[in-house]
N, C-alpha and C positions, 0 to 999 in steps of 0.2 A: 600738475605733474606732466613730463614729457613722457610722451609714449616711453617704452623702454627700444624698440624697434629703431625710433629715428637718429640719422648721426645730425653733427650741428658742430659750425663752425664757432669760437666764441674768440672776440675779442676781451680782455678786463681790462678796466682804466680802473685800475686801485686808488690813485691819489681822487682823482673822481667819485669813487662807489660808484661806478656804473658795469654796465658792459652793453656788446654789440652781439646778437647772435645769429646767423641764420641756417636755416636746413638745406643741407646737404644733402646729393646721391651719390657721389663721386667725386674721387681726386681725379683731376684730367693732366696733370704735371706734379714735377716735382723738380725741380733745379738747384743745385748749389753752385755757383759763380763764387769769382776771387771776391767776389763784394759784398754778397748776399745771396739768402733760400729765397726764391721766388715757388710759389704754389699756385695751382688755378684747380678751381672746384667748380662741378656744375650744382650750381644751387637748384631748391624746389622752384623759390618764388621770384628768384631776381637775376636771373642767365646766369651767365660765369661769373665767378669772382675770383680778382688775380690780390694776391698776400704776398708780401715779401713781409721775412723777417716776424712773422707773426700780428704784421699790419695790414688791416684793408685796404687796395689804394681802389679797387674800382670794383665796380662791379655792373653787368650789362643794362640793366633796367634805370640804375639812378645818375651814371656818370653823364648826362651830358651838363645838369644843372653846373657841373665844378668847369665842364672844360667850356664851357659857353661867356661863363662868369670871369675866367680867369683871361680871356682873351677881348670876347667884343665890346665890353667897356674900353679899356683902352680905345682897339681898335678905330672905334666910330669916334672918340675922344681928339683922337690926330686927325687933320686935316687931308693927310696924303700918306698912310703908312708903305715903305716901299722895302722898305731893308729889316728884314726883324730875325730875330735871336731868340731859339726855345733853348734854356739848358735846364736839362732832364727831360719830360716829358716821351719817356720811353714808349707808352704806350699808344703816341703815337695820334690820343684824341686832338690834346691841344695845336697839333698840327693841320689838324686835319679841319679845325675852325679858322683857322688863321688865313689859309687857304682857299676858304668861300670868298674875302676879300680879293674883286679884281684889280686894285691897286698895288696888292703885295708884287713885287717884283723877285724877289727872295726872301725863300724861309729857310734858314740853317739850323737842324735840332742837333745837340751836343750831347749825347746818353751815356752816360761810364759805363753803363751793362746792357752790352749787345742782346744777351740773353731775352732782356723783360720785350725789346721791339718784337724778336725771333717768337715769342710767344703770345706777343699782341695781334701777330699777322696771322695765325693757327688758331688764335682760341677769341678775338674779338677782330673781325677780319673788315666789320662793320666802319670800324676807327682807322683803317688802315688803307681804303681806300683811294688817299690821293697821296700816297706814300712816292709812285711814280710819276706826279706832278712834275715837268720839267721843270719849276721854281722850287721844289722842294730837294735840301740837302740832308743828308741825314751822314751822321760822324759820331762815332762811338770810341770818345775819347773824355779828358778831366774840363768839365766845364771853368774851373778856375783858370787849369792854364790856359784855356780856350780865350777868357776874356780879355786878359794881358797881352795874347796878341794880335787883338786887332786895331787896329787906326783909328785917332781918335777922330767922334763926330761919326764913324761910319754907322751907327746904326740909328734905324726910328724906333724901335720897337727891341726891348729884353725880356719875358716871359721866363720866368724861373718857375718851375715844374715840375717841385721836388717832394720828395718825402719826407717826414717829421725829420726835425736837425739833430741826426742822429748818425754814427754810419758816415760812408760816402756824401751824405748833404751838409753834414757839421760844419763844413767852411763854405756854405750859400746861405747860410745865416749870419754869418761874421762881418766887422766894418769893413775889412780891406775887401772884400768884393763886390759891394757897393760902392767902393771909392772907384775902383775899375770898370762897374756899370757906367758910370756918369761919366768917365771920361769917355767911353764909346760910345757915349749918345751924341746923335748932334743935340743944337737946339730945338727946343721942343720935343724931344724926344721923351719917351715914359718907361718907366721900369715897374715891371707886376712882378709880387712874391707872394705864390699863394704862404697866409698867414694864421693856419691855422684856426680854433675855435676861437672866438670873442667870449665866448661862455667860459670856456677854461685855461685860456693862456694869454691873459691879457698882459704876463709881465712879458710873452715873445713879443705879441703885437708893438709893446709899448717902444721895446731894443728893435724890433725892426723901424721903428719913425724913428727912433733916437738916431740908425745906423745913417739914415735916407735922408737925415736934415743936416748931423753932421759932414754928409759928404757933398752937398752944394743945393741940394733938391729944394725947388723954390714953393711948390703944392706939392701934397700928400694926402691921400685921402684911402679909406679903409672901407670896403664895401661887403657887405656879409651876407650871406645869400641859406637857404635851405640846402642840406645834403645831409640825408638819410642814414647811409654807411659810413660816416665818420664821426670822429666821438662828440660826442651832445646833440646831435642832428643840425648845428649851425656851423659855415664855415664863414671862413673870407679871404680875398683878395687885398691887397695893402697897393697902389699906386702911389707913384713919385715922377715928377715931370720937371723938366728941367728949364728953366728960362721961360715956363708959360705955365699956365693954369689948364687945371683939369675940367674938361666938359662934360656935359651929357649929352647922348646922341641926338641930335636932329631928326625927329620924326620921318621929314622928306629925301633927306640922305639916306634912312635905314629900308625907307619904302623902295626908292629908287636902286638900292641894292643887290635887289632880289633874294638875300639872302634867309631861308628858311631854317627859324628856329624853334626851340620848344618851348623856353624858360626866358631867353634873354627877348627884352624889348625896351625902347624908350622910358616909357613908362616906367619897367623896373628899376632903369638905370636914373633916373632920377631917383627914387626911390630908396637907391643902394648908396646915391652919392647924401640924402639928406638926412639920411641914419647916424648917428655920432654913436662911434664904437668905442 
């Protein structure tokens, strides 16, 4: 039995039989945008956590495992990432890995809701740190029409950053924007969508390879990592690369790097890529 005293956040996944709960002391926000409620709680045991819509997307203690996963595979995967593309990624983490890369030359994040960065800066200020990065853009506009106009070949790197395909994200799960990733990629370029649980959506997983093979994508590969706050406790990342195959990082690259992580390394990344989801 719960105290009667304690409040408590609960996620339910019905078709699942599950749920997600945690304890609560406080709402720290409460927003409604033309797109969505966005929420941020400060938790007992795990810092804030930011809700939109009645969804967990983050929360302080477990989010780096998704934004680490969802970025430096790729990353160390290309030879020379210079040009990359986050759309969604409001909160601002996935950027802020992308970013330890001193090869990136530009990082352009594309957020439909200005709102969720405005409260990522206030309530996870940690994530938001190279926000003023002079290689970092940030534009709070429709990722869709975003991808349509840019020149094709111009990017290395697309990073799709979104929320369950629901709402606002329902057309970053669709073929036609995938057709339009690949045309913005050059060659060798990769496209990551985070993909949901392996555990309980394996017919998305399955439509997002269907979406990425029929729009030219020569490797695809689905890597599934640990994360606590989202439903079943397993998530994954899905890559697609264009005119090359997909690597695992190089031990002396990632050394040579400097870049310090928590979760991500060689090691798991082979790991990630030998797993069949």
């Amino acid at each position: 039995m719960l105290p009667a005293n304690e409040k408590w956040f609960s996620e339910v996944h019905k078709d699942a039989g599950s749920a997600w709960s945690l304890a609560v002391e406080t709402r720290l926000a409460h927003e409604t945008t033309d797109y969505q409620t966005i929420e941020i709680y400060k938790t007992r045991d795990w810092g804030n956590l930011m809700v939109i819509d009645g969804f967990v997307m983050l929360t302080t203690r477990d989010n780096f495992l998704y934004h680490e996963m969802l970025t430096h595979p790729a990353l160390f995967s290309h030879p020379a990432p210079k040009r990359v593309l986050i759309i969604g990624g409001g909160d601002c983490g996935t950027l802020s890995e992308v970013l330890k890369h001193r090869s990136v030359e530009q990082c352009t994040q594309v957020e439909i809701d200005e709102m969720v960065t405005r409260l990522a800066e206030k309530h996870f200020p940690e994530l938001c740190e190279r926000n003023d990065d002079p290689r970092a853009e940030l534009l709070f506009d429709d990722g869709l029409a975003h991808i349509k106009q840019l020149d094709p070949g111009s990017m290395d790197l697309i990073i799709v950053d979104s929320t369950d395909p629901i709402g606002p994200a329902e057309g970053l799960f669709g073929p036609g924007f995938v057709v339009d990733c690949y045309r913005a990629l050059a060659d060798g370029g990769i496209l990551v969508q985070q993909s949901e649980s392996p555990l309980l959506h394996k017919d998305l997983i399955a439509g997002i390879r269907e979406n990425m093979t029929k729009a030219g994508f020569t490797d695809i590969k689905t890597l599934g990592f640990p994360q606590p706050c989202y439903p079943s406790g397993w998530w994954s990342a899905t890559q697609a690369r264009k005119n090359a195959t997909i690597e695992a990082a190089e031990p002396q690259r990632f050394v040579a790097s400097g870049i310090q992580t928590r979760y991500f390394n060689p090691d798991v990344h082979r790991g990630a890529l030998a797993t069949q989801l």
